[in-house]
C-alpha positions in Angstrom: 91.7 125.7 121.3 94.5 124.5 119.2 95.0 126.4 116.1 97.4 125.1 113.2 97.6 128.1 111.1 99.3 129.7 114.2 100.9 127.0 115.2 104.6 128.9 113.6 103.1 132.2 115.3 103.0 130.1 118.6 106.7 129.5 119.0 106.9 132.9 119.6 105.4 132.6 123.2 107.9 129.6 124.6 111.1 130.6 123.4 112.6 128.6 126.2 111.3 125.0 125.3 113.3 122.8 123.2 113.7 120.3 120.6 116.3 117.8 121.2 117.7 115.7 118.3 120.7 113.7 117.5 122.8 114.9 114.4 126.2 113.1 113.4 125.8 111.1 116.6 126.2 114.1 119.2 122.6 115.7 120.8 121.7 119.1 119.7 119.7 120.9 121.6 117.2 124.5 119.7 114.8 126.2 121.5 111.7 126.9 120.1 112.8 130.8 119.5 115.6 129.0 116.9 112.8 127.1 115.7 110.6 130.2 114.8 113.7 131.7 113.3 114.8 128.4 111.1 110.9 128.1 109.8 110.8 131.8 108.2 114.1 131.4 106.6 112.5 128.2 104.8 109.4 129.7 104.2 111.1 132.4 102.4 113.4 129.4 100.7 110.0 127.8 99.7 108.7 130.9 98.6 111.6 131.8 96.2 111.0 128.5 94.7 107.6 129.3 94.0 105.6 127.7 96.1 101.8 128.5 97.0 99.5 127.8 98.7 97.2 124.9 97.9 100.7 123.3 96.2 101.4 119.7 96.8 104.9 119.5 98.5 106.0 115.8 99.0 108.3 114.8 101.6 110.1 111.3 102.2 113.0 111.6 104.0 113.8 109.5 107.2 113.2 111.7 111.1 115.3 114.7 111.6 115.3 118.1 112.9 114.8 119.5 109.2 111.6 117.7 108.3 110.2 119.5 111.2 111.1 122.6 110.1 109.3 122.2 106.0 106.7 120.5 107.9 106.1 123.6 109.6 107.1 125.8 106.9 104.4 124.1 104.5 101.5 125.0 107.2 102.6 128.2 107.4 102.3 129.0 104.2 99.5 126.7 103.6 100.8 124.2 101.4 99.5 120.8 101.4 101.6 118.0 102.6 102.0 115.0 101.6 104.2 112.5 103.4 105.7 109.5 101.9 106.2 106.4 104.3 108.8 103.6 103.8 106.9 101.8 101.3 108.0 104.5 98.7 111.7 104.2 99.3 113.2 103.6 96.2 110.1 104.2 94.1 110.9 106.3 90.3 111.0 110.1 91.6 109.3 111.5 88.1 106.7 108.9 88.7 106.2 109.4 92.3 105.3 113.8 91.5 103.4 113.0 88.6 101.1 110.2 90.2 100.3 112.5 93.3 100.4 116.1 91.5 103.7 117.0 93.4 105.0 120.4 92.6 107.7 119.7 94.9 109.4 116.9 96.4 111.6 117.2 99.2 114.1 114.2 100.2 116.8 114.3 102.3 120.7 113.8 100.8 121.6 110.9 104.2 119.3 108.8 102.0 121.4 108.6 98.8 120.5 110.9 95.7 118.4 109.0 93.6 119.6 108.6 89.7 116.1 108.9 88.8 116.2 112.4 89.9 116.3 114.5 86.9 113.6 116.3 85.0 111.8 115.9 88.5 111.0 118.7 91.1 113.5 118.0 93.5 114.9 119.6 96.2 116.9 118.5 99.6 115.7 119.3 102.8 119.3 118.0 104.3 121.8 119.7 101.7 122.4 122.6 99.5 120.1 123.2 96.5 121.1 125.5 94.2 118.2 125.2 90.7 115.2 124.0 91.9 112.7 123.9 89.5 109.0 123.3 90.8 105.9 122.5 88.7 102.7 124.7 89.0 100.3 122.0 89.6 98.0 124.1 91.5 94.0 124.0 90.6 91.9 127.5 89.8 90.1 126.9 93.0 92.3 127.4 95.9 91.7 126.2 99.1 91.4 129.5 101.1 90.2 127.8 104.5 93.6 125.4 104.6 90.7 122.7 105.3 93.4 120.6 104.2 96.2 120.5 105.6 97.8 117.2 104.3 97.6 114.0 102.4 99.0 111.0 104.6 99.1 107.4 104.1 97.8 104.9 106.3 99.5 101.2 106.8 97.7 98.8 108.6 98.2 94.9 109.5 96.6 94.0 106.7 99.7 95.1 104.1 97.6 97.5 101.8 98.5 101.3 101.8 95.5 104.0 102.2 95.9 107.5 101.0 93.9 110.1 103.7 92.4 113.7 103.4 94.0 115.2 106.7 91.0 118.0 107.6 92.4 120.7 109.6 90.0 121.3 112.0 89.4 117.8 112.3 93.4 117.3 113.7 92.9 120.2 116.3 89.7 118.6 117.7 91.5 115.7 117.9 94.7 117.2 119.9 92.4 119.0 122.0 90.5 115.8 123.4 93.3 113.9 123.8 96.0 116.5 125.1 92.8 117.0 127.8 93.1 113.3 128.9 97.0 113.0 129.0 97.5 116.6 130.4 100.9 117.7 129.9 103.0 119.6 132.1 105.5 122.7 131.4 108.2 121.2 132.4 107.1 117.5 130.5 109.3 116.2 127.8 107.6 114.1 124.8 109.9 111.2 123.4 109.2 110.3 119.5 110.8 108.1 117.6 108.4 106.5 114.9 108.5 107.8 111.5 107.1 111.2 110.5 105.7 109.5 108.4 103.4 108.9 110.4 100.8 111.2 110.8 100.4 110.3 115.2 103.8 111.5 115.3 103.5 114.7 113.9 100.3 115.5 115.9 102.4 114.9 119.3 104.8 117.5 117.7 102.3 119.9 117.2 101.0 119.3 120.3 104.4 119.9 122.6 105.0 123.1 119.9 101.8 124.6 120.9 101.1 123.6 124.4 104.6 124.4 124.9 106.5 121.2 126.7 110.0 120.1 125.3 110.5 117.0 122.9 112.8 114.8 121.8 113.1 113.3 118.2 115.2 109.9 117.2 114.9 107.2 115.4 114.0 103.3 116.3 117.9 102.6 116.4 118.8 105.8 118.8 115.7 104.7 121.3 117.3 103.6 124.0 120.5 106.1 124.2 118.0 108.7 123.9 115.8 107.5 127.1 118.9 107.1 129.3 120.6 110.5 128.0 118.1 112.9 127.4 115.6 111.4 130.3 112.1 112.3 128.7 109.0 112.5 130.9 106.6 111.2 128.5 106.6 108.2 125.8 104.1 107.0 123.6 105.0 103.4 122.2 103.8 100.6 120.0 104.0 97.4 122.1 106.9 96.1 120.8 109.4 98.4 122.4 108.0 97.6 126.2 107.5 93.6 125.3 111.2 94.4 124.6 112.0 95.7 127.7 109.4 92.7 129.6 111.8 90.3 127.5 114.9 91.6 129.6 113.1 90.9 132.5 112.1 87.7 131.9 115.6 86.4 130.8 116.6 87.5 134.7 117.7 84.3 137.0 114.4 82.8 138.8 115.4 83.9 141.7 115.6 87.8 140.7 112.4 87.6 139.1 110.2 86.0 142.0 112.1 88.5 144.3 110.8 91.2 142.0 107.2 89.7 141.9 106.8 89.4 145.0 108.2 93.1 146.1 105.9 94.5 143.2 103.0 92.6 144.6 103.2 94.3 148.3 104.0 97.7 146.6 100.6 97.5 145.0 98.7 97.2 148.2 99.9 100.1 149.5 97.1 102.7 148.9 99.0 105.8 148.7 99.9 106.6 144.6 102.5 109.1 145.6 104.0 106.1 148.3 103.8 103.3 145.7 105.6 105.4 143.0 108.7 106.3 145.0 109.0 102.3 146.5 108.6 101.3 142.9 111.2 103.7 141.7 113.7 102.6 145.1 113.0 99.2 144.5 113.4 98.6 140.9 115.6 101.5 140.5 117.5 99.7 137.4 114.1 99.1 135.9 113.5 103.0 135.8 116.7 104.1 134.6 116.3 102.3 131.5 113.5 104.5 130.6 115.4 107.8 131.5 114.2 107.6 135.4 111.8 110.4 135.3 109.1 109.1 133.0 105.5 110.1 134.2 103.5 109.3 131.5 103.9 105.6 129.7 101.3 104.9 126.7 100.9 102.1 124.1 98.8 101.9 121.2 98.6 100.7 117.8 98.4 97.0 118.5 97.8 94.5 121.1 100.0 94.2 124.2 101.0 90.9 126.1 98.6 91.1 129.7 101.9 90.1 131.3 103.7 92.9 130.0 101.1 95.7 131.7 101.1 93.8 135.1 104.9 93.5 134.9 104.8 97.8 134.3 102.3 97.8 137.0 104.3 95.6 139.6 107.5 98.7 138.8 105.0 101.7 139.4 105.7 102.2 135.3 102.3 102.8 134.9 101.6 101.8 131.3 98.4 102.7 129.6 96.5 101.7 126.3 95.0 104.0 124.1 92.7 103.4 120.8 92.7 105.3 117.7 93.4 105.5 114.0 94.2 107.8 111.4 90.7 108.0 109.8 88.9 109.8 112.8 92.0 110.6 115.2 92.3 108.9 119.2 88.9 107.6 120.6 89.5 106.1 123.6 92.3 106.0 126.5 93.1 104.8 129.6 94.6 107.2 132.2 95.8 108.0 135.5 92.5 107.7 138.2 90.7 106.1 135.3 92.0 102.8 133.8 91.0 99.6 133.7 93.8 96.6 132.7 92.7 94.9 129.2 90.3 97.5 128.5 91.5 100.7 126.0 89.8 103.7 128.5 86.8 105.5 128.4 86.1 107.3 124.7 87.9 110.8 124.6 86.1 113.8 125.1 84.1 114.7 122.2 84.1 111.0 121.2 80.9 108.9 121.0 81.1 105.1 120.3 78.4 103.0 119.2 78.6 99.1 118.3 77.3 97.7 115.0 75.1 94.3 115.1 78.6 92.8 114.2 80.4 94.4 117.1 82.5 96.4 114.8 83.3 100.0 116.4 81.3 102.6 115.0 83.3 106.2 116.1 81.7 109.7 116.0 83.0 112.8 116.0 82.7 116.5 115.0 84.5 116.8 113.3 86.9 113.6 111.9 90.2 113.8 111.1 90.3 112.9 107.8 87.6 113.9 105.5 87.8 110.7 103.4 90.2 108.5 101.2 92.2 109.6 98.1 93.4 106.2 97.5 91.9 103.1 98.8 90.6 99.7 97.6 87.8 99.8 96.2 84.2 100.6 98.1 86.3 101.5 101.4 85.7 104.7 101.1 82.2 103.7 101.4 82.6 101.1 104.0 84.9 103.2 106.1 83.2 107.3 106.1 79.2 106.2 106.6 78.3 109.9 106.8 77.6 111.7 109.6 80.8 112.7 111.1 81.0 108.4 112.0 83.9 106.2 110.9 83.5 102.1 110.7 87.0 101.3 112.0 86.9 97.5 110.8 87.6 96.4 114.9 85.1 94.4 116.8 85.0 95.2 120.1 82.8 95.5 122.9 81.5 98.0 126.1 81.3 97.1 129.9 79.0 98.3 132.4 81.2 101.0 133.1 81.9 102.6 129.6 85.3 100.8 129.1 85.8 99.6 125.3 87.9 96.6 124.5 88.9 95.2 121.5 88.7 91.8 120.4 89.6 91.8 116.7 89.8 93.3 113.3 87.2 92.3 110.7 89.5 91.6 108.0 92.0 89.3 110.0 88.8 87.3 111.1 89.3 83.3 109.9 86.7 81.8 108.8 87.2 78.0 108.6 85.8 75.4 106.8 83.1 74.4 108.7 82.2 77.8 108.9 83.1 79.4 112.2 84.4 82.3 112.9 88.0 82.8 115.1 89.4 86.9 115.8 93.1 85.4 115.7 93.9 88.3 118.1 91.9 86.7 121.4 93.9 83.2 120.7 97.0 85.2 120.1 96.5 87.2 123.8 95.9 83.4 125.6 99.4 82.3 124.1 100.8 85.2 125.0 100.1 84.8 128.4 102.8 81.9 128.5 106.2 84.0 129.6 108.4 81.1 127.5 106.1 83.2 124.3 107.7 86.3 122.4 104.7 86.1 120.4 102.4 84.1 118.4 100.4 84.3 115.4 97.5 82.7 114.1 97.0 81.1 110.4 95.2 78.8 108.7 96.8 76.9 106.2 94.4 76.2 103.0 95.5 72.3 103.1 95.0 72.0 106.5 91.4 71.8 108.5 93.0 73.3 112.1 94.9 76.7 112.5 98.5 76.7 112.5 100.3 78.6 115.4 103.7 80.5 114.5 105.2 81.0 117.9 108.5 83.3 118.9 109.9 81.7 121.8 112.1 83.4 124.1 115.0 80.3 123.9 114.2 77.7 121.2 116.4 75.1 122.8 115.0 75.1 126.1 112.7 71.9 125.5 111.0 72.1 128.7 109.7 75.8 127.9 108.5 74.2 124.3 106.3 71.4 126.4 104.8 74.5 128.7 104.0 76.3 125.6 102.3 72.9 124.3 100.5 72.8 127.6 99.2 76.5 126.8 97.7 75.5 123.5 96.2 72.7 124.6 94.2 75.0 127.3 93.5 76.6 124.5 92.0 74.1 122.5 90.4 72.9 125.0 88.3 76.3 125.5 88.3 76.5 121.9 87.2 73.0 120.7 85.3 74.0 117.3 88.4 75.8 116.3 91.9 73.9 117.3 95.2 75.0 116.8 96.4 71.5 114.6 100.4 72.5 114.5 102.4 74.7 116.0 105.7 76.0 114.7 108.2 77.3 116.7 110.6 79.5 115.5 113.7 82.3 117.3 112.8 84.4 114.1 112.2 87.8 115.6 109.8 89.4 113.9 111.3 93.0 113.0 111.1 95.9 110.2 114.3 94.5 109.0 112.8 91.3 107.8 109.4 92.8 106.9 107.6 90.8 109.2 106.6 94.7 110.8 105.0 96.7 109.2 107.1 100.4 108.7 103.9 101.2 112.0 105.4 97.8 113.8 102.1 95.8 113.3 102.2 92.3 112.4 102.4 91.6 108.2 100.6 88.6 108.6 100.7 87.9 104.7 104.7 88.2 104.8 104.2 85.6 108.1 102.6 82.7 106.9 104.6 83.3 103.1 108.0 83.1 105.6 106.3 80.0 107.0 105.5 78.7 103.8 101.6 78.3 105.4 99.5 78.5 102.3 96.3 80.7 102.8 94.3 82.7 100.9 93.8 86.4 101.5 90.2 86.3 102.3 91.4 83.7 105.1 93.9 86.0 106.5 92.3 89.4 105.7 
C-alpha cells in the first residue's frame, strides 16, 4: 500500500528510474537517486527558512522539474500545500498569503517577478533567494497525522473555482485502486503535461515515484516534441489532444482515409490482440509514431470525447480508453484492457461503490474520499456535494447497464431547462453533432430571447458549403428525435476553442459562460449552469 509520508524515503529503492523534462529547450534527464538527493537539499533550504510542519506553503509557478522537487520537499516535512492554478496569475501577492494563511509562497522567476512582491513571503523556486522572510501562521494544534496533505483547487465547466481538503489517506486509497486497474510496468514511461496545478497530475507523479516507472514532464506547447523524442509508454489526456490528432486524420484526401477504414476494419476481426496490435502498428505506422511509437496505455478523461474519435483509435490498435473521476472523491470508474465497453466509462474502481439518486445523478462511495470537504465553495455545496458517509454527489447524471458499466449523460448544472419546461443535458445533443466528421465541436445554448436552443458549431473548413448543408442535415436528425426541444439556429464558426482565448478552461473543459458571451447568445446562468 502506497504511503506518502515515505514517498521521498521511496526514491531510495529505484535509483535507476528517471524523470525527463525539458529545460532551456534541451531534454534533461535525473534519476530518481538525483531526485532523493535534490529533495533533502530543499528540505534543509525550507527548513532554514523556518518552515514547519502544519505551515501553509503556496506554490504557483508554471510545470517544471523544480516544482516537483518543493512538492516533495513539503510532504516530506509535512507542510501543507497549497497549489495555485492559472486563475491566480497575476493576482496581489500580499493579498494572495494573507487570504489563504500562506507562510510561504513559492513562484518561479520564468514567470516575471511580480512588483507587488514586497512585504510578502516570497521565495523562488527557479532562482536564487537570498532573505526570505516567512510568516509563522501556524495554529496551536498541529496536525501530527499529516491527514492533510494539501489544499487544491478545483475548476470545473461551470467557471467557478472550489477550494479542497486533500486527506492523505484518502489520495493513497485512491492511487492504489486505480494504479491496480491500469497496472504499470517497470520499464513504463508516464507522459504529463497538464498543469501541476492540478491535483490528477501530481497523483500520477506520485504514483511513477513510488511504484517506480519513469516519467516525463512538459507542458501543453512541448506535447508533441516530447511524444516523438522521448517515446513514453503511457499518456493520460483530456479529449482535446486526441480530437486533435482525429482532426489530422480527417483532413487526409478521401481516398487515404477510406483506405485506412477499411484496413482498420479487417484488422479488428482478427481475434488475436497480440496479432491486431502489430498490423495496426505496420499498417498505420505514421499514425503510431506521432504518439512516440511505443505507447501501451492511451486514457482520456475529464470531458466528453467524440464516438468517432475512439473508433478511429480503435481502427489503429491505439487502444483509447475513458475513465471517470473528480477531485472530490478521487477516479471511480475506468475502462481497461479485457474490460471496456465503447461509450461507457468502465466498471467502478476497486474499492468504489456507485449508486444512482432518483435524479440519476452519481452518488460515489468510498473509504475513505479524497478530499475531506471544501474550504471555499459557493454556498450550501459543501452540503450538497460531501452527504456523509464516505459518499460524494458528483453533480453528473448518468446511468448503469446490465453489466455494471456506468455512463454519463450530463452534469446537473449545465442541464437547460426551457420555457415550456423540459429538461435537455446539452452534452447528449452535443455527442449526436459530434458524430458529423465536417464537426470540431459543438455547443449547446439557449438564448433568453429565443424559444429553441442555439447550436455554436466548430467546423473543420468554414468555406466548404457542402460540409455546412451535411452538418444542417445532422441537426435536423436531431430535431427530429428531439422534437420538444429543437435546435432554432445554428452558428457556425472556425473559432477554435483554446486556453488562449479562454473558451478552455486552464483543465481544457468547455467555459460555456465565456461561449455564448463570445457569441453574444444572451442566457442566464441558471440556463447554462
Amino acid at each position: 500500500m502506497i504511503d506518502l509520508t515515505l514517498l521521498v524515503t521511496r526514491l531510495t529503492q529505484g535509483c535507476e528510474r528517471t524523470i525527463v523534462v525539458f529545460e532551456n529547450g534541451q531534454r534533461v534527464v535525473r534519476n530518481h537517486a538525483t531526485v532523493y538527493t535534490d529533495v533533502k537539499r530543499t528540505c534543509e533550504q525550507l527548513g532554514a527558512w523556518g518552515i514547519k510542519p502544519g505551515m501553509r506553503v503556496g506554490i504557483l509557478a508554471p510545470n517544471s522539474y523544480q516544482w516537483i522537487v518543493y512538492d516533495l520537499a513539503l510532504i516530506e516535512l509535512r507542510a501543507v500545500s497549497v497549489a495555485f492554478v492559472d486563475d491566480f496569475s497575476g493576482v496581489n501577492v500580499k493579498e494572495l498569503c494573507d487570504r489563504y494563511s500562506l507562510s510561504l509562497l513559492l513562484l518561479s522567476v520564468a514567470n516575471g517577478v511580480p512588483d507587488n512582491c514586497r512585504d510578502a513571503p516570497v521565495a523562488f523556486l527557479d532562482g536564487t533567494n537570498r532573505t526570505v522572510t516567512l510568516l509563522d501562521r501556524c495554529s496551536e494544534t498541529r496536525d501530527q497525522t499529516f491527514k492533510t496533505m494539501g489544499l487544491a483547487f478545483s475548476s470545473g465547466s461551470s467557471g467557478g473555482l472550489k477550494g479542497l481538503i486533500l486527506d492523505r489517506k484518502g489520495v493513497e486509497v485512491s492511487l492504489e485502486s486505480f494504479v491496480e486497474a491500469i497496472a504499470p510496468r517497470h520499464n513504463d514511461c508516464l507522459l504529463l503535461f497538464l498543469p501541476m496545478s492540478n491535483f490528477q497530475q501530481r497523483m500520477m507523479y506520485y504514483a511513477a515515484l513510488w511504484y517506480g516507472f519513469d516519467l516525463i514532464v512538459t507542458d501543453p506547447s512541448q506535447i508533441f516534441r516530447a511524444l516523438k523524442e522521448l517515446r513514453p509508454t503511457m499518456l493520460i489526456a483530456p479529449p482535446a489532444l486526441y480530437e486533435a490528432f482525429a482532426t489530422r486524420f480527417v483532413n487526409l484526401p478521401a481516398w487515404k482515409r477510406w483506405m485506412a477504414n477499411i484496413a482498420g476494419d479487417i484488422i479488428l476481426w482478427v481475434p488475436w490482440r497480440r496479432a491486431r496490435r502489430k498490423l495496426g502498428k505496420l499498417i498505420f505506422k505514421q499514425a503510431h509514431d506521432a504518439f512516440g511509437g511505443r505507447m501501451r496505455i492511451v486514457i482520456t478523461g475529464m470531458a466528453p470525447i467524440k464516438r468517432s474519435t475512439m473508433k478511429l483509435f480503435a481502427r489503429l490498435q491505439l487502444s483509447l480508453y475513458e475513465t471517470y473521476g473528480l477531485i472530490e472523491c478521487g477516479p471511480i470508474s475506468l475502462n481497461s484492457r479485457g474490460d471496456s465497453k465503447v461509450g461507457s466509462v468502465g466498471h467502478p474502481l476497486p474499492g468504489v461503490k456507485i449508486e444512482l439518486a432518483p435524479d440519476g445523478e452519481i452518488i460515489a462511495h468510498r473509504n475513505p474520499i479524497l478530499a475531506s470537504g471544501y474550504f471555499e465553495c459557493t454556498q450550501g455545496e459543501q452540503e450538497r456535494t460531501f452527504i456523509g458517509n464516505n459518499r460524494v454527489a458528483t453533480g453528473d447524471i448518468g446511468r448503469l447497464d446490465e453489466d455494471g458499466y456506468l455512463y454519463l449523460i450530463g452534469r446537473k448544472k449545465e442541464m437547460i431547462i426551457t420555457a415550456g419546461g423540459d429538461k435537455v443535458h446539452p452534452e447528449v445533443l452535443e455527442a449526436e453533432i459530434d458524430n458529423c466528421s465536417d464537426v470540431l465541436k459543438s455547443v449547446i445554448c439557449q438564448d433568453s430571447d429565443l424559444p429553441s436552443l442555439i447550436a455554436v458549431i466548430v467546423t473543420r473548413n468554414p468555406e466548404d458549403l457542402d460540409a455546412r448543408k451535411r452538418i444542417q442535415k445532422v441537426v435536423d436528425d436531431v430535431n427530429e428525435v428531439n422534437t420538444s426541444t429543437p435546435i432554432g439556429k445554428v452558428i457556425i464558426t472556425s473559432v477554435i476553442f483554446s486556453r488562449e482565448n479562454g473558451l478552455l478552461r486552464p483543465n481544457l473543459k468547455l467555459d460555456r459562460r465565456k461561449i455564448a458571451q463570445h457569441f453574444q447568445i444572451k442566457t442566464s446562468q441558471d440556463e447554462i449552469y
